[in-house]
Residue frames as qw, qx, qy, qz and C-alpha x, y, z in Angstrom:
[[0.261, -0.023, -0.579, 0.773, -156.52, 88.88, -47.75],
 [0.335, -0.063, 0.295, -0.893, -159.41, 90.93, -47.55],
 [0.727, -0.229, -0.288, -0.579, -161.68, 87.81, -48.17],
 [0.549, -0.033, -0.741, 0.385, -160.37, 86.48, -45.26],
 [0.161, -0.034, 0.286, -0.944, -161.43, 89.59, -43.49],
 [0.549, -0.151, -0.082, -0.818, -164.96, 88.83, -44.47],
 [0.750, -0.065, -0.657, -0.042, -164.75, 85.35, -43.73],
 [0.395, -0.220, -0.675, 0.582, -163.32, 85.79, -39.95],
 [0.284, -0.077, 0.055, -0.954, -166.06, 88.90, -39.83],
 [0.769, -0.155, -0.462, -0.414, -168.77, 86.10, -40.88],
 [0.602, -0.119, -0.762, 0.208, -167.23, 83.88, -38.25],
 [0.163, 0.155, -0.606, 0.763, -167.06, 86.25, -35.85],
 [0.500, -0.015, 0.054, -0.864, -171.05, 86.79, -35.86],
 [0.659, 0.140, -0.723, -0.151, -171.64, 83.15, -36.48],
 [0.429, 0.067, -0.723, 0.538, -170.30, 82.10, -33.16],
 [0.049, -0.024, -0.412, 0.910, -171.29, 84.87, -31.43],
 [0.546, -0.061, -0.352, -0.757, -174.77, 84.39, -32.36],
 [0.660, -0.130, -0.735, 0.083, -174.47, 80.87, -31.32],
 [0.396, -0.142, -0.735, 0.531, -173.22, 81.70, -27.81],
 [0.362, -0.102, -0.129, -0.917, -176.18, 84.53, -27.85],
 [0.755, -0.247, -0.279, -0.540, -178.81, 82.17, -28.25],
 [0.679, -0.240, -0.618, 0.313, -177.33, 79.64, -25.44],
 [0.125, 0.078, -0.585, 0.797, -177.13, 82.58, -23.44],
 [0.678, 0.005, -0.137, -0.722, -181.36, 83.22, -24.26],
 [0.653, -0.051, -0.749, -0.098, -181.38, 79.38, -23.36],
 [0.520, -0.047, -0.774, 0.358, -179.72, 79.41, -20.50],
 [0.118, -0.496, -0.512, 0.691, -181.89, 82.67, -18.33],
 [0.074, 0.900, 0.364, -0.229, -183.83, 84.97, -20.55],
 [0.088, 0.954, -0.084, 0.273, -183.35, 88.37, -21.15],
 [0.293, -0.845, 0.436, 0.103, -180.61, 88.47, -18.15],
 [0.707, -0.408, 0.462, 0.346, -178.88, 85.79, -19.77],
 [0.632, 0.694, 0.190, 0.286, -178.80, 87.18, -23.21],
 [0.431, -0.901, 0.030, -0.052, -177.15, 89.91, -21.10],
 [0.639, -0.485, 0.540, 0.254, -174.29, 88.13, -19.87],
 [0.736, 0.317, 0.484, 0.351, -173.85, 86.04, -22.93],
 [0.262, 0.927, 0.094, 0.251, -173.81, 89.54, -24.85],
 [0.236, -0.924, 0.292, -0.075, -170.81, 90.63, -22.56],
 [0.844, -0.112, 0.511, 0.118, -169.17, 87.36, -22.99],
 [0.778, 0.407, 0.354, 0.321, -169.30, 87.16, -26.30],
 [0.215, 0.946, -0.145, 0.193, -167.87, 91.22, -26.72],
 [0.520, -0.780, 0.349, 0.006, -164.98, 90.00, -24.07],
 [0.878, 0.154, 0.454, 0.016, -164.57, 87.17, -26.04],
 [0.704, 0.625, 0.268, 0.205, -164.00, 88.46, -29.05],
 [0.088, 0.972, -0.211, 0.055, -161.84, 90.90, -27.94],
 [0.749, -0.467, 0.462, 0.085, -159.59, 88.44, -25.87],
 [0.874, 0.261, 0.408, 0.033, -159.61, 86.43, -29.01],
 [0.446, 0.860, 0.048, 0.242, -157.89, 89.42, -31.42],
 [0.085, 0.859, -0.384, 0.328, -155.30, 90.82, -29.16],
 [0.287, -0.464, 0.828, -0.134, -153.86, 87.27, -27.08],
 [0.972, 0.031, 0.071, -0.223, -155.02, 84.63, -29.18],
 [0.595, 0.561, -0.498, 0.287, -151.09, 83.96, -30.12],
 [0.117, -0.584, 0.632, -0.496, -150.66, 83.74, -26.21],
 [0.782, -0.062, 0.344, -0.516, -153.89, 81.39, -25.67],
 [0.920, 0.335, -0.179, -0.093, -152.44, 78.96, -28.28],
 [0.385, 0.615, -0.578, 0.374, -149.07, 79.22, -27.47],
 [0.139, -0.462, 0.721, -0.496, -149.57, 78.20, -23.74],
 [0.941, -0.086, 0.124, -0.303, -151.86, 75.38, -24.47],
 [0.968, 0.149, -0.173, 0.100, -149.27, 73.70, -25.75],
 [0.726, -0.593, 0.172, 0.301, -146.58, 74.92, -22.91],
 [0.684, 0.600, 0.100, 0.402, -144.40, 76.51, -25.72],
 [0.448, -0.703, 0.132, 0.536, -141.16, 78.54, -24.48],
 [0.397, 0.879, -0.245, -0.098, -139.35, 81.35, -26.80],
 [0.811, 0.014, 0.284, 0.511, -135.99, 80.08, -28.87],
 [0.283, -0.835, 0.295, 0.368, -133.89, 81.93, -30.37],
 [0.630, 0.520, -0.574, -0.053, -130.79, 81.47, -32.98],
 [0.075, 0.507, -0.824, 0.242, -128.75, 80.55, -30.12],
 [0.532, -0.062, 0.789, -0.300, -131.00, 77.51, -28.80],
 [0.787, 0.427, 0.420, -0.148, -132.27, 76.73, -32.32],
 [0.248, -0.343, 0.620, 0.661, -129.85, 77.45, -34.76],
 [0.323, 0.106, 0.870, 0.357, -131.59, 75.69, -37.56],
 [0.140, 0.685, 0.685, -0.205, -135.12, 76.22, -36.77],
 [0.023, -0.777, -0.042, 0.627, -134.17, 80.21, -36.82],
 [0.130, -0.382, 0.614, 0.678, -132.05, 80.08, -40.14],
 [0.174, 0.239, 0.895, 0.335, -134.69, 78.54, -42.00],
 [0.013, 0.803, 0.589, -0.093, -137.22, 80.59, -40.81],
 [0.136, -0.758, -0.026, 0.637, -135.19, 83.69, -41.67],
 [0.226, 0.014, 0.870, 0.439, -134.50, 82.36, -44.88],
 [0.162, 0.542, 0.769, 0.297, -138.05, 82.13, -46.10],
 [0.153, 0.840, 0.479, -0.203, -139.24, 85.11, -44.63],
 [0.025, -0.493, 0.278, 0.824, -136.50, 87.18, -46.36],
 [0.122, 0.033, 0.834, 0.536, -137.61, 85.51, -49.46],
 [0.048, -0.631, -0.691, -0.351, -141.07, 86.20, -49.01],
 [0.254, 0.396, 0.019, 0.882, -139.93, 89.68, -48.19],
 [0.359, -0.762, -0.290, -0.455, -142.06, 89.78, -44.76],
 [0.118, -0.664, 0.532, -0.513, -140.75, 90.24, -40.85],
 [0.332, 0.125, -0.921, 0.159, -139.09, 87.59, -38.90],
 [0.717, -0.504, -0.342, -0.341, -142.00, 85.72, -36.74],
 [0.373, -0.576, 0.654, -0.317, -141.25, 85.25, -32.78],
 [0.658, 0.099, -0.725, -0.177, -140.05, 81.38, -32.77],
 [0.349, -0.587, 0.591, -0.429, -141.03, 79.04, -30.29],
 [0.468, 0.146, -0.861, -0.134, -140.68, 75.33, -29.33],
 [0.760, -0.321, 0.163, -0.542, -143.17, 73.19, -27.31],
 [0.356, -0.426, 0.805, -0.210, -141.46, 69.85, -25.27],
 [0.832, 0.076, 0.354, -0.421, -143.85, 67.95, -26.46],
 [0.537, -0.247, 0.786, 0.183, -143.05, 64.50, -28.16],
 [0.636, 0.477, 0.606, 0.017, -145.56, 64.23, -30.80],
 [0.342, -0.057, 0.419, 0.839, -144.13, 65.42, -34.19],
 [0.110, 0.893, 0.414, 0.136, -146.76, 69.11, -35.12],
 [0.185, -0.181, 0.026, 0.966, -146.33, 72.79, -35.49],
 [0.121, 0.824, 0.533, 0.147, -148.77, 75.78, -36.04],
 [0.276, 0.359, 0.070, 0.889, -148.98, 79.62, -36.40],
 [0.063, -0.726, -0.684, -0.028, -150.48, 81.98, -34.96],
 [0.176, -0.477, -0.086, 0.857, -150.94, 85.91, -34.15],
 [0.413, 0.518, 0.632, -0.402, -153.05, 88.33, -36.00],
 [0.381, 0.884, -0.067, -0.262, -150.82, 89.64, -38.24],
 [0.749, 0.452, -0.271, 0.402, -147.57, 88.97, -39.84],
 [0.163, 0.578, -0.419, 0.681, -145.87, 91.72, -37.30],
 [0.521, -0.519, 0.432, -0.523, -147.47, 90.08, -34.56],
 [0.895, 0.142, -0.378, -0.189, -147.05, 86.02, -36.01],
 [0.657, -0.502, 0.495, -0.267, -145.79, 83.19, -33.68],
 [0.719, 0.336, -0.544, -0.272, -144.21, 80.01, -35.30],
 [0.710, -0.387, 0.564, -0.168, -144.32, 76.97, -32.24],
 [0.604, 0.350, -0.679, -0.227, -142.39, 73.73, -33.20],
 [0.893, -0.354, 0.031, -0.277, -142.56, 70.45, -31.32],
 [0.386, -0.468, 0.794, 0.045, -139.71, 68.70, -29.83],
 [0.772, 0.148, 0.618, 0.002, -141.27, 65.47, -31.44],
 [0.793, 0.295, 0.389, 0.364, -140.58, 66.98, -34.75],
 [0.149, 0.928, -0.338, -0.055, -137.82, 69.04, -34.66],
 [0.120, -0.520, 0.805, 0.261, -136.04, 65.45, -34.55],
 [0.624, -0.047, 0.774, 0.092, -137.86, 63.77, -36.95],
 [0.436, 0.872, 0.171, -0.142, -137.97, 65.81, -39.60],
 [0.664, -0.198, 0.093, 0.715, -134.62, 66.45, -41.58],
 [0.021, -0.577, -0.346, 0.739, -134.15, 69.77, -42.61],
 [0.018, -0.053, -0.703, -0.709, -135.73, 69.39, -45.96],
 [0.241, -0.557, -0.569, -0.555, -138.81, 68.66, -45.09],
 [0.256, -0.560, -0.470, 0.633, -138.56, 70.69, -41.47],
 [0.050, -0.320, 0.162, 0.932, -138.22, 73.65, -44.20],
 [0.306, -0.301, -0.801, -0.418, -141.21, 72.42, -45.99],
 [0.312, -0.628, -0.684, 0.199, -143.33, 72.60, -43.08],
 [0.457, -0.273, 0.117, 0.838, -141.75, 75.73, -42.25],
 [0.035, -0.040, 0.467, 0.883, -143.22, 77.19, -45.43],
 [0.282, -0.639, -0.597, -0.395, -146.75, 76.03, -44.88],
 [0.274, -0.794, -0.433, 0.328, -147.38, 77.39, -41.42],
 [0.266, -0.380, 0.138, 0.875, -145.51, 80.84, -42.85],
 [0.124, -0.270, -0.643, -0.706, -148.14, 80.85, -46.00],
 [0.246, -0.506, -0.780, 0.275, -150.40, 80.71, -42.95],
 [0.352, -0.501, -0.198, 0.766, -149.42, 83.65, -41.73],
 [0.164, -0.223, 0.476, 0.835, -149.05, 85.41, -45.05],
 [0.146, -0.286, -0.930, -0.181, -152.18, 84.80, -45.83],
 [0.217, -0.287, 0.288, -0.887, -153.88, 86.15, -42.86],
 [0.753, -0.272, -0.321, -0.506, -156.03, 83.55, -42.13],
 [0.502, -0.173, -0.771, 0.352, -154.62, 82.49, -39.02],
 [0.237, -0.127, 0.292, -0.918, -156.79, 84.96, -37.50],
 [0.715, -0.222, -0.410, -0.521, -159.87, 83.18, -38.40],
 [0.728, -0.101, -0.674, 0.072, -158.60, 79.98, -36.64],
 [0.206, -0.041, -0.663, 0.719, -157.54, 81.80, -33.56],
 [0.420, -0.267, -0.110, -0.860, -160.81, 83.76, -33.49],
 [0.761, -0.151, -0.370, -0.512, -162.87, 80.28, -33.91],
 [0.549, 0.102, -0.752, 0.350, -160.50, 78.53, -31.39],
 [0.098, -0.103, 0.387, -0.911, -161.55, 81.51, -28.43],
 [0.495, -0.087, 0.169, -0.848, -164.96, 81.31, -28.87],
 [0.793, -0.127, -0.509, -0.310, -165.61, 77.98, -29.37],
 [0.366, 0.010, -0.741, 0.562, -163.66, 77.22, -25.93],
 [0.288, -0.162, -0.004, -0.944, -166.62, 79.76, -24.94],
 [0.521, -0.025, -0.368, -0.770, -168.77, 77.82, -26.02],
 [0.625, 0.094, -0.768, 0.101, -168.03, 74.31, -25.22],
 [0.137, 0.125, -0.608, 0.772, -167.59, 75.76, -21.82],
 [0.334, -0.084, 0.456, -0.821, -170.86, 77.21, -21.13],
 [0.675, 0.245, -0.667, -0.200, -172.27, 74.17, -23.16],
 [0.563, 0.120, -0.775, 0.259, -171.06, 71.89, -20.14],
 [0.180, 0.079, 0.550, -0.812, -172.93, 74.19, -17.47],
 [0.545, -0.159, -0.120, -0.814, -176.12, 73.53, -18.81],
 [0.589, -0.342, -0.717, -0.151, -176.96, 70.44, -17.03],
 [0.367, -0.248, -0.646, 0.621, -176.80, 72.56, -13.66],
 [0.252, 0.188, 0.104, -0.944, -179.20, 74.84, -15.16],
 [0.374, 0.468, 0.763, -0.245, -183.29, 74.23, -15.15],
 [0.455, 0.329, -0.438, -0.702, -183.68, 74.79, -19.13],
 [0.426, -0.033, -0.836, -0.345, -186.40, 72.19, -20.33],
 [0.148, 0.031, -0.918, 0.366, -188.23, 71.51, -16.74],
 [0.198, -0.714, -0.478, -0.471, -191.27, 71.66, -15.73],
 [0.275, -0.694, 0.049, -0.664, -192.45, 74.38, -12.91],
 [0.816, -0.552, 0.054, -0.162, -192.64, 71.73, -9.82],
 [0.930, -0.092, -0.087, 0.344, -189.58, 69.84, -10.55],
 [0.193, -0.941, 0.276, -0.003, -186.39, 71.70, -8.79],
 [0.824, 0.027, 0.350, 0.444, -183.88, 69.23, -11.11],
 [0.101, -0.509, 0.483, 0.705, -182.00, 70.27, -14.08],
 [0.699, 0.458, 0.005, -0.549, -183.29, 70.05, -17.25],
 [0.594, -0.269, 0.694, 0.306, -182.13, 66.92, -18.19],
 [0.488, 0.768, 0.407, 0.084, -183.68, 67.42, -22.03],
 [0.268, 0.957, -0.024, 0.108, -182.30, 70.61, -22.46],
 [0.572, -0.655, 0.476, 0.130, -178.91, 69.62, -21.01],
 [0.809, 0.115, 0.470, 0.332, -178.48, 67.38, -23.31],
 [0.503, 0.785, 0.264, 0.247, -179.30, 69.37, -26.32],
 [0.264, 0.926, -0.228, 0.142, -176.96, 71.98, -25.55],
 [0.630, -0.496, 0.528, 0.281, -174.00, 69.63, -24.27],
 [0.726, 0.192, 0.622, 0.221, -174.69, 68.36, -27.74],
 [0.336, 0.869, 0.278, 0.235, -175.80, 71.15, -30.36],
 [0.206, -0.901, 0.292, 0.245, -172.82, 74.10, -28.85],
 [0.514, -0.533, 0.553, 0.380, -169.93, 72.10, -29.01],
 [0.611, 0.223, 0.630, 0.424, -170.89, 70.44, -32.49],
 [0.198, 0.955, 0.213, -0.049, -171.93, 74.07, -34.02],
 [0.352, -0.777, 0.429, 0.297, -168.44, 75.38, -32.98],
 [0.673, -0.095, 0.679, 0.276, -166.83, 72.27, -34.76],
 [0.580, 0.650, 0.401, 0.282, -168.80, 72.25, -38.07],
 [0.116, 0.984, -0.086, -0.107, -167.88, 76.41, -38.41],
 [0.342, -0.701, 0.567, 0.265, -164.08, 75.83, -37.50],
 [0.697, -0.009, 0.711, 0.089, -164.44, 72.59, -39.58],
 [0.475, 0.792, 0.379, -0.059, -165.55, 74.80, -42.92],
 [0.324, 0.939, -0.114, -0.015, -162.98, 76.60, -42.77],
 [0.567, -0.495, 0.629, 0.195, -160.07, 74.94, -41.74],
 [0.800, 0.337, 0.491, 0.077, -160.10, 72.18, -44.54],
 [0.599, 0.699, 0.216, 0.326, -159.68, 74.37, -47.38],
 [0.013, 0.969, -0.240, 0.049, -157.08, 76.63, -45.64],
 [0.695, -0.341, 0.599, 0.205, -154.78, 73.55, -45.04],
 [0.718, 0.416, 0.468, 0.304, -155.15, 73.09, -48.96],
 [0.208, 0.933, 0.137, 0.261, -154.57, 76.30, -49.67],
 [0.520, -0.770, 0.367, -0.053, -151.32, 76.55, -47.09],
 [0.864, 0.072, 0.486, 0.111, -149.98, 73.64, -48.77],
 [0.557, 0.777, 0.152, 0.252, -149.91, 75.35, -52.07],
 [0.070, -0.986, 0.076, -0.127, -148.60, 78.20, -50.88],
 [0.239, -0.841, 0.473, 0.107, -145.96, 77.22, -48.79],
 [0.896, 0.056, 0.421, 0.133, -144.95, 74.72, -51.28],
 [0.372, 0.850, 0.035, 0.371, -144.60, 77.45, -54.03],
 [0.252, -0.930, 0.256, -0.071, -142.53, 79.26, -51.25],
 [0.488, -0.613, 0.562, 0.267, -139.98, 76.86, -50.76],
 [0.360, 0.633, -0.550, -0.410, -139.98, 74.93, -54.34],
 [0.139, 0.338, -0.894, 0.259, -140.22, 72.12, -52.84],
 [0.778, -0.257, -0.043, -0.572, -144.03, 70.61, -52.78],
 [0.819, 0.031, -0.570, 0.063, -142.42, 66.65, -52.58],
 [0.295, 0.261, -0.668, 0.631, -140.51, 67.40, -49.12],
 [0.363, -0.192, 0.375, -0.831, -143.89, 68.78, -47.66],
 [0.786, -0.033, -0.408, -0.463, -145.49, 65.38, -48.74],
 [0.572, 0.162, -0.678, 0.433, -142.56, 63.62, -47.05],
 [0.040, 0.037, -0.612, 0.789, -142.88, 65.47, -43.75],
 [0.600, -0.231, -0.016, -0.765, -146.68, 65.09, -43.82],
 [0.840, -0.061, -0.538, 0.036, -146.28, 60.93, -44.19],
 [0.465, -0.065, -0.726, 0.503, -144.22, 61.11, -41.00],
 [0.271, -0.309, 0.261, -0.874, -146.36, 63.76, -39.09],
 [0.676, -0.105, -0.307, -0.662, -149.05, 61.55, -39.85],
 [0.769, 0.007, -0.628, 0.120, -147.48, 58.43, -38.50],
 [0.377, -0.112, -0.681, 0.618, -146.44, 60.03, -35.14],
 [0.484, -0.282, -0.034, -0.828, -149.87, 61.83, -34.80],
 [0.740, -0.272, -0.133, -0.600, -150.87, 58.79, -34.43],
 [0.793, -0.077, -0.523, 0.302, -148.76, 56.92, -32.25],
 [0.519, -0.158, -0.440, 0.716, -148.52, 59.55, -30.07],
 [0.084, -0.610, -0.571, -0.543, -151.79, 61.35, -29.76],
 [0.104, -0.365, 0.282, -0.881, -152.64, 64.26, -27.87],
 [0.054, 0.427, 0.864, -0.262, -155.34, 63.95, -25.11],
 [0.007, -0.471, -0.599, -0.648, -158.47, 65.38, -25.71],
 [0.169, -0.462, -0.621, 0.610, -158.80, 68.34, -23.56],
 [0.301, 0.835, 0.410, -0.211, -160.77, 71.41, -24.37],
 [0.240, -0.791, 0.134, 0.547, -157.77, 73.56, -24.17],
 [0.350, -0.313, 0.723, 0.507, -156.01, 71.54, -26.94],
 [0.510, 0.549, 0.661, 0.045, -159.23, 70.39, -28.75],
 [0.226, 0.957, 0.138, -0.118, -159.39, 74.39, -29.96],
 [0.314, -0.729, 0.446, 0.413, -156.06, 74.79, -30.38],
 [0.588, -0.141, 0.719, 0.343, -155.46, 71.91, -32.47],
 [0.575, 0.763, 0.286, 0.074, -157.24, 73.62, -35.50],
 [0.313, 0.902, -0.297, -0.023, -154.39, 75.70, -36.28],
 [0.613, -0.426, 0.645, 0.167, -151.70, 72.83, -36.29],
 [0.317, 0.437, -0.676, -0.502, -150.41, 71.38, -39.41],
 [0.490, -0.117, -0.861, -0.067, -151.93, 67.71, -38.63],
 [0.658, -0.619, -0.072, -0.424, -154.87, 66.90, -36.10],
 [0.022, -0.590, 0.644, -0.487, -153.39, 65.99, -32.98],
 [0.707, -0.081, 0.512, -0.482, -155.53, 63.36, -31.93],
 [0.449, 0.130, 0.881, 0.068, -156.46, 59.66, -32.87],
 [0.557, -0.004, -0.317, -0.767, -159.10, 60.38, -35.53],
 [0.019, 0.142, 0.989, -0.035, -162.50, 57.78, -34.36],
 [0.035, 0.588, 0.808, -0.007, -165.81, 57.57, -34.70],
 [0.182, 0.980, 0.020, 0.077, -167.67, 61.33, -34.69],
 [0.367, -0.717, 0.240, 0.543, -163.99, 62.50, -33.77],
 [0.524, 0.144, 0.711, 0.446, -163.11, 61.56, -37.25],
 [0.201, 0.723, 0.622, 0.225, -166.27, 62.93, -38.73],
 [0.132, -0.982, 0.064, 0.117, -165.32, 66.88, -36.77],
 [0.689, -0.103, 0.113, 0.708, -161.79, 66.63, -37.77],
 [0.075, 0.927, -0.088, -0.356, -160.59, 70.27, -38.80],
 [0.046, -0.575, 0.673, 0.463, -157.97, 68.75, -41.41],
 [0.789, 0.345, -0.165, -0.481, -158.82, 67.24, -44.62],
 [0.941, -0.250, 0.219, 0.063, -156.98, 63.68, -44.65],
 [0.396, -0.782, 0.370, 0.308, -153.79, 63.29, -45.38],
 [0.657, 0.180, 0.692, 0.239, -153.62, 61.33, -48.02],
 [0.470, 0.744, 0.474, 0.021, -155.50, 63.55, -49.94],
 [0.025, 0.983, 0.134, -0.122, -153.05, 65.97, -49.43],
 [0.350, -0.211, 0.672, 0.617, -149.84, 64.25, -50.38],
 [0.608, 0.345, 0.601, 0.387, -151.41, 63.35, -53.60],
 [0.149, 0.984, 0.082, 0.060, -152.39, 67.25, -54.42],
 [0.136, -0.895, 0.353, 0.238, -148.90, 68.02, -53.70],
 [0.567, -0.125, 0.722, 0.376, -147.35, 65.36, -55.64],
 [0.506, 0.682, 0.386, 0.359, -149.69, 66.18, -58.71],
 [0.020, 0.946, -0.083, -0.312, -148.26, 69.71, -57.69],
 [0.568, -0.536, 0.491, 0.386, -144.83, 68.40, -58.03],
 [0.600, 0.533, -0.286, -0.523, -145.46, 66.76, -61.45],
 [0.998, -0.022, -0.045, -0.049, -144.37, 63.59, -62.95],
 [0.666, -0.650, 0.211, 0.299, -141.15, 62.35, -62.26],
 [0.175, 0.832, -0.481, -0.217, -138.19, 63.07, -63.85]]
């Protein structure tokens, strides 16, 4: 736990460094300035409603026992067992079969499920899943992700204003820098990525474990990954900003994987990650 702390401490200066120098890109001194007030707003925003900022990208309404029944019992279930306080549960409409955590603490933790796979999951490996985004939690490292989700939306954002700003021109010419436009449509958004992309990966392995160990049950979370995986992709998110950030703290990427998209994924492949949990499992009986 506490090298998570230093790790979402490292991120937080990382970033914020980044959107620093784009603000020194984008005007000088006054726009270090801004950028400097950004990034402090930022970071706050990020700590005390990132569990809201995730939670309404993906249009997610509170549940209950009485509209979930299952969902709830399971999730009370583990966390007695892993002796911590019930998360707030909620369920997003959406068709495509994902889930994620978020909030900054256990006592403040969020657990969204998708419609898409709260019926295609049975409740073996719904409780499997269940257990990884709760190891999330437990953990503490869904702070990082929500951290790197805020400020890269930051970023991306002011990223996308720079072709309306005269960085790169010369003195006579009252265009946009079309040079420097580029470079920071290009260089922001992929910074952001790689960071989020460093650390994600190995917390998805590491979430796995965990909430595999929690329920006993590493073969069920292999099972429900094979089908996540299949209706990720048959039924991919679009690629807006809102979601792009978001989608790091999902159990599966939400999108098609292609070309660079592929290459910036935030989740190590899937494959790789049945087979770790199968070697978890051992050989068969």
């Amino acid at each position: 736990m506490r090298f998570n702390g230093v790790k979402t401490a490292a991120l937080i200066a990382a970033l914020s460094a980044l959107m620093l120098a784009i603000g020194w890109a984008f005007g000088g001194t006054t726009g270090l300035a801004i950028a400097l007030v950004i990034a402090l707003g930022t970071n706050g925003v990020a700590y005390l409603f990132s569990d809201r900022i995730a939670l309404r990208s993906m249009r997610a309404h509170p549940v209950g026992e009485v509209e979930a029944p299952v969902l709830y019992r399971l999730v009370r279930e583990l966390s007695t067992a892993a002796r911590q306080p019930m998360p707030r549960l909620y369920v997003s409409e959406t068709r495509q079969p994902n889930a994620f955590a978020t909030g900054r603490n256990p006592r403040n933790a969020a657990v969204c499920c998708t419609r898409g796979i709260l019926r295609m999951l049975d409740e073996r490996e719904l409780r499997a899943v269940l257990g990884h985004e709760l190891s999330h939690v437990y953990n503490r490292d869904i702070l990082i992700s929500s951290v790197a989700a805020a400020i890269a939306t930051v970023i991306t954002y002011l990223s996308h204003l720079a072709i309306f700003l005269p960085i790169g021109r010369e003195d006579d010419d009252d265009g946009p820098g079309l040079l420097g436009a580029l470079l920071m449509l290009v260089l922001g958004p992929v910074a952001a990525a790689v960071v989020q992309m460093a650390i994600s990966r190995t917390r998805e392995f590491a979430a796995d474990a965990a909430g595999a160990r929690l329920t006993g049950d590493p073969l069920a979370l292999a099972s429900a990954l094979h089908k996540i995986e299949a209706g990720t992709q048959a039924m991919p998110l679009p690629q807006d900003p809102e979601l792009a950030t978001t989608s790091a703290l999902m159990i599966a990427n939400p999108f098609r994987g292609a070309g660079i998209g592929k290459l910036f994924s935030t989740h190590p492949p899937t494959a790789e990650r049945i087979a770790r949990l199968e070697r978890m499992a051992g050989p068969p009986r």
